[in-house]
C-alpha positions in Angstrom: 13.8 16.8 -12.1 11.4 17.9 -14.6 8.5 18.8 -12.7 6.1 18.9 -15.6 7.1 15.7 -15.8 6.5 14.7 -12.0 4.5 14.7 -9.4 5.3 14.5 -5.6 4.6 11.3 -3.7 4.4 10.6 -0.3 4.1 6.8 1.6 3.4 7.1 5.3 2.8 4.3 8.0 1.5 5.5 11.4 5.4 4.8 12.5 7.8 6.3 9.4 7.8 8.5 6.3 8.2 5.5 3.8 8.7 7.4 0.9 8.7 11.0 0.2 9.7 12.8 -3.2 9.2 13.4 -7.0 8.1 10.4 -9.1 7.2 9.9 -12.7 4.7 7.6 -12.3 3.2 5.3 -9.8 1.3 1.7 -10.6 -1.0 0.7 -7.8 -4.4 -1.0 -6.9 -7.2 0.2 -5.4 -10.8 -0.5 -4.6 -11.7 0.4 -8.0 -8.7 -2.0 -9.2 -5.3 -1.6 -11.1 -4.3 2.2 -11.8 -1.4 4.3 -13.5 -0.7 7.4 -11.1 1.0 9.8 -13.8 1.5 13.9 -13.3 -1.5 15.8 -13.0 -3.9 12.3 -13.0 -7.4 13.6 -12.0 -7.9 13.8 -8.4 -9.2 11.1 -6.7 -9.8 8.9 -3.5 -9.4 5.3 -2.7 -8.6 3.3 -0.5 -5.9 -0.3 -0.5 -6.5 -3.4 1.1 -3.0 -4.9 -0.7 -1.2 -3.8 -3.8 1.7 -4.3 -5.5 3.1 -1.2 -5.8 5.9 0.3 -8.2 7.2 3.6 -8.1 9.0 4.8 -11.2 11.5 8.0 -10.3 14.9 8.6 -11.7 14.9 5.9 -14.1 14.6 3.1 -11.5 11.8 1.4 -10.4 11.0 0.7 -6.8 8.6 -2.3 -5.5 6.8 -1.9 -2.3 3.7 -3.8 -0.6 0.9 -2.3 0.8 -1.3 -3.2 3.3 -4.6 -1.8 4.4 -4.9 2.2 3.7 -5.8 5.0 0.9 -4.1 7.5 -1.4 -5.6 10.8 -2.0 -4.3 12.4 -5.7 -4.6 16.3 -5.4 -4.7 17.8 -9.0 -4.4 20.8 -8.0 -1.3 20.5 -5.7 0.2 17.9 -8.5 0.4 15.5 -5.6 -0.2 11.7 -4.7 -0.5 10.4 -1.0 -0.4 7.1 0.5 -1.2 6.4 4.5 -1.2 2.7 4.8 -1.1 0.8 8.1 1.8 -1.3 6.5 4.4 -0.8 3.4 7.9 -2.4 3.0 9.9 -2.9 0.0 9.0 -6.2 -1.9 12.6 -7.9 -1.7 11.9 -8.6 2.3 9.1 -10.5 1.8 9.1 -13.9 1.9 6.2 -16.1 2.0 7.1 -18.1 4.9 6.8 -14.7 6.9 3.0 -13.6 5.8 2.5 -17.0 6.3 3.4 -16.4 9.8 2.0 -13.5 10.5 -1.7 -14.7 8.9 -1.5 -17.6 11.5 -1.1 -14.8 14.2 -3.9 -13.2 13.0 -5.9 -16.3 13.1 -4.8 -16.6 17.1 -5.2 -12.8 17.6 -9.2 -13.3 16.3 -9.7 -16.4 18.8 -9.2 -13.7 21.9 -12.3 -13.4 23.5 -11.1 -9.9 24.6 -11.4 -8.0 21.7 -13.2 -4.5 21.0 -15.4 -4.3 17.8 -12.4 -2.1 16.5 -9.9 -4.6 17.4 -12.3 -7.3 15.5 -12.9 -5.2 12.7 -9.0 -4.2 12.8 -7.9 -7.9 12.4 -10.2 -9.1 10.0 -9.9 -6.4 7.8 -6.1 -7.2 7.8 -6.5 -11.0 7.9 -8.1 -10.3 4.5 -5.4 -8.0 3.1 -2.6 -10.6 4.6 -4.5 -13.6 2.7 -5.0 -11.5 -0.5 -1.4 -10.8 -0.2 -0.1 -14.3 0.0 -2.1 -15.3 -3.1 -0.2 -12.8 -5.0 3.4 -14.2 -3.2 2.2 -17.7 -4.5 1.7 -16.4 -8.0 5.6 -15.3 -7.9 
């Protein structure tokens, strides 16, 4: 690849490398809302609670989800990287399965056992989870 034309991406989850290589372009939503990653954007920090997520390399066009994490573009390094606490390709998602896992959520917050980390953890995620089946219900 054309490296002018590129930059190198990298999708991690605290359990796998997700994606890792050269990419012209990458469409994702932040904090400060909907953004256009292309070679040598401006550096930059945000952070995801859900997004949509395409990654344009080699003529094809991949479509993950992500939940609940931040990218970091390094100008300098001509570089774009994602740690999320949860990405997988679109095509697996259903809505019947966020479904479910929002209403274990919901039982997960009734625990009377929980650390204000754990409470912070699963309402932070409840929200991504909710905001992500709005956008499944759209489809």
């Amino acid at each position: 690849m054309d490296t002018k034309k590129t930059f190198k991406l990298t999708v991690k989850t605290p359990t796998e490398n997700v994606y890792e290589g050269e990419v012209n372009s990458l469409l994702v939503d932040t904090e400060l809302g909907r953004m256009m990653v292309l070679p040598h954007h401006a550096a930059l920090v945000g952070s995801i609670t859900f997004s949509d997520t395409i990654i344009s390399a080699d003529n094809k066009l991949r479509a993950y989800n992500i939940r609940t994490g931040f990218l970091s573009i390094d100008n300098d390094e001509n570089s774009v990287e994602i740690l999320c606490n949860h990405c997988e390709q679109s095509q697996t998602l259903t809505y019947t399965s966020v479904e479910k896992y929002l209403e274990f959520l919901q039982g997960e917050l009734q625990s009377e056992n929980l650390n204000p980390y754990q409470l912070e953890f699963l309402e932070n995620e409840k929200f991504a989870v909710v905001k992500q089946l709005k956008t499944l219900k759209k489809d």
